[in-house]
C-alpha positions in Angstrom: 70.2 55.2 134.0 69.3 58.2 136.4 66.5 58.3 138.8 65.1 61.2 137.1 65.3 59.5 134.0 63.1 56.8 135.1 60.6 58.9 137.1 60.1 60.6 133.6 59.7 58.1 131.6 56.9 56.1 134.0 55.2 59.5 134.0 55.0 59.6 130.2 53.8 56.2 130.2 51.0 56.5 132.6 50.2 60.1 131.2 50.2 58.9 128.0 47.8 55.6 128.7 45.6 57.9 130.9 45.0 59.9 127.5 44.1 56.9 125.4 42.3 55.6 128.3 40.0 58.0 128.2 40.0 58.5 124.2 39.6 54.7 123.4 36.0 53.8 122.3 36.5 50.1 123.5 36.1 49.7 126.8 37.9 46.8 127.5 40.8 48.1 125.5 40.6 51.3 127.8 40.3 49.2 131.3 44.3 47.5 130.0 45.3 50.7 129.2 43.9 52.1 132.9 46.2 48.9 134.3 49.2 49.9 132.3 48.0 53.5 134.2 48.5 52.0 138.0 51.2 49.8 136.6 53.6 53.0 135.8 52.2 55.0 138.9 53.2 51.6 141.1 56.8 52.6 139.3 57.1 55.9 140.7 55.9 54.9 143.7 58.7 52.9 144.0 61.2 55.4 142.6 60.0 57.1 145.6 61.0 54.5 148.1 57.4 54.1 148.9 57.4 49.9 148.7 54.3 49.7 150.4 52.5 52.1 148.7 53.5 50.4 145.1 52.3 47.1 146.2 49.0 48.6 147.7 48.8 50.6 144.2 49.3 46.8 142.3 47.0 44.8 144.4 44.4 47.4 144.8 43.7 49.1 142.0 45.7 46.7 139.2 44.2 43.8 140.7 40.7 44.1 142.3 39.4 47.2 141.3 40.3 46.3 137.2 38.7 42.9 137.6 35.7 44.8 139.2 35.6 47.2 136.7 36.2 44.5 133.6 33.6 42.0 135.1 30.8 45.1 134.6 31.8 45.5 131.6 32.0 41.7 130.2 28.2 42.0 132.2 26.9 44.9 130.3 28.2 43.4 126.9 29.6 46.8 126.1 31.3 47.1 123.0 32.5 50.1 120.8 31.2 53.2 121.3 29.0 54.3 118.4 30.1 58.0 117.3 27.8 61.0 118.3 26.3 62.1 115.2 27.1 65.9 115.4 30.4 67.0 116.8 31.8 70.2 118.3 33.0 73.0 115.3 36.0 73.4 116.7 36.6 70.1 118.6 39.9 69.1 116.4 41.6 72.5 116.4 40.8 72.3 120.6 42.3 68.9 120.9 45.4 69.7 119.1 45.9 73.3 120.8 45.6 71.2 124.0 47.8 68.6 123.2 50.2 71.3 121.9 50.1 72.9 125.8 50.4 70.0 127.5 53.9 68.7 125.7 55.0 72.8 125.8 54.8 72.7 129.5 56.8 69.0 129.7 59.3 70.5 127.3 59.9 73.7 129.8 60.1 71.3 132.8 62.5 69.5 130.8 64.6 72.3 130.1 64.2 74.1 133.6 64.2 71.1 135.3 62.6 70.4 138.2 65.9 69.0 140.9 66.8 65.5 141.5 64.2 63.6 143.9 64.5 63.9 146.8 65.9 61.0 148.9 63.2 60.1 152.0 64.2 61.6 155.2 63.9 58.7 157.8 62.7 55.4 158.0 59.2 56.8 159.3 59.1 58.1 155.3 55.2 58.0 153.4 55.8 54.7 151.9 56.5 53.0 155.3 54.2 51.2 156.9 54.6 51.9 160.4 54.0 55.8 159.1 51.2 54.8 157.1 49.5 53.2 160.2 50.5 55.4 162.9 48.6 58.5 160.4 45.8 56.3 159.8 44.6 55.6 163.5 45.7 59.1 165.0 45.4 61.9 162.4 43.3 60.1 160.3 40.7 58.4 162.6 37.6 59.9 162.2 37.6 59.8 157.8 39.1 56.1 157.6 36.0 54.4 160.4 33.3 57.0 157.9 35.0 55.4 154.7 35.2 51.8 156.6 31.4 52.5 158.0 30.6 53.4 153.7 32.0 50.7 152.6 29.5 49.0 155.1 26.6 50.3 153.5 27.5 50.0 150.3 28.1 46.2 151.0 24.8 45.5 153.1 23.0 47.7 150.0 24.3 45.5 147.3 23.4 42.4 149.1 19.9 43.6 149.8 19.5 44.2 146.2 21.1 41.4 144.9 18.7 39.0 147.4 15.6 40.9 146.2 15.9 40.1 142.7 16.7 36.7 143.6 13.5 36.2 145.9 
């Protein structure tokens, strides 16, 4: 099986479970379908030779952020969405001429093709680590410490909260 074989068919699977993640009215059954999402993006990251990145992709998003995100909803006690009691006039006809683009333009990148992927250059690639690092504290400085120094705030916010209803 070809590499370009793969990479398409991880695409269509996280394409495809981004759609139903989005058009499910369960939202549990959405937040699997969002994992199945990083699950097949964690494949063509590792099509790409980018190891690091696929494990980071796993851990991250598959593993904390979906617990996160399925913990608020078990919370909330969110089940089916009900259904809006109008709807748009033309909302089926613009769904289908949607869906209808979006597999025209895979079937024209099928056909035209779009090369083979492309092999990584050195061992300093974007999945390597030693990259990943070295463009993190150099190039990168200033927007990881204001995302780390968020993160912060966001922590100490949540705590303050949580102690004040407690107290």
């Amino acid at each position: 099986m070809s590499l370009s074989l793969l990479f398409y068919i991880a695409a269509f699977i996280a394409v495809g479970s981004a759609i139903f993640v989005v058009l499910n009215k369960n939202a549990v059954y959405s937040a699997i379908l969002l994992v199945v999402c990083f699950f097949s993006l964690a494949m063509i990251y590792l099509l790409l030779e980018a190891y690091f990145l696929a494990v980071l992709e796993i851990f991250i998003y598959a593993g904390a952020i979906m617990v996160l995100f399925l913990f608020v909803v078990m919370l909330l006690n969110l089940g089916r969405e009900k259904a809006a009691p109008y709807f748009m006039k033309f909302q089926q006809a613009t769904s289908l001429m949607l869906v209808l683009l979006f597999f025209f333009g895979i079937f024209l990148i099928m056909i035209n093709g779009s090369g083979e992927l492309h092999q990584p250059l050195s061992k300093f690639s974007a999945g390597n680590v030693y990259a990943l690092g070295e463009a993190l504290f150099t190039k990168f400085l200033l927007p990881f410490e204001v995302a780390s120094l968020l993160l912060l705030v966001a922590l100490i916010g949540t705590v303050y909260l949580g102690k004040r209803k407690i107290l």
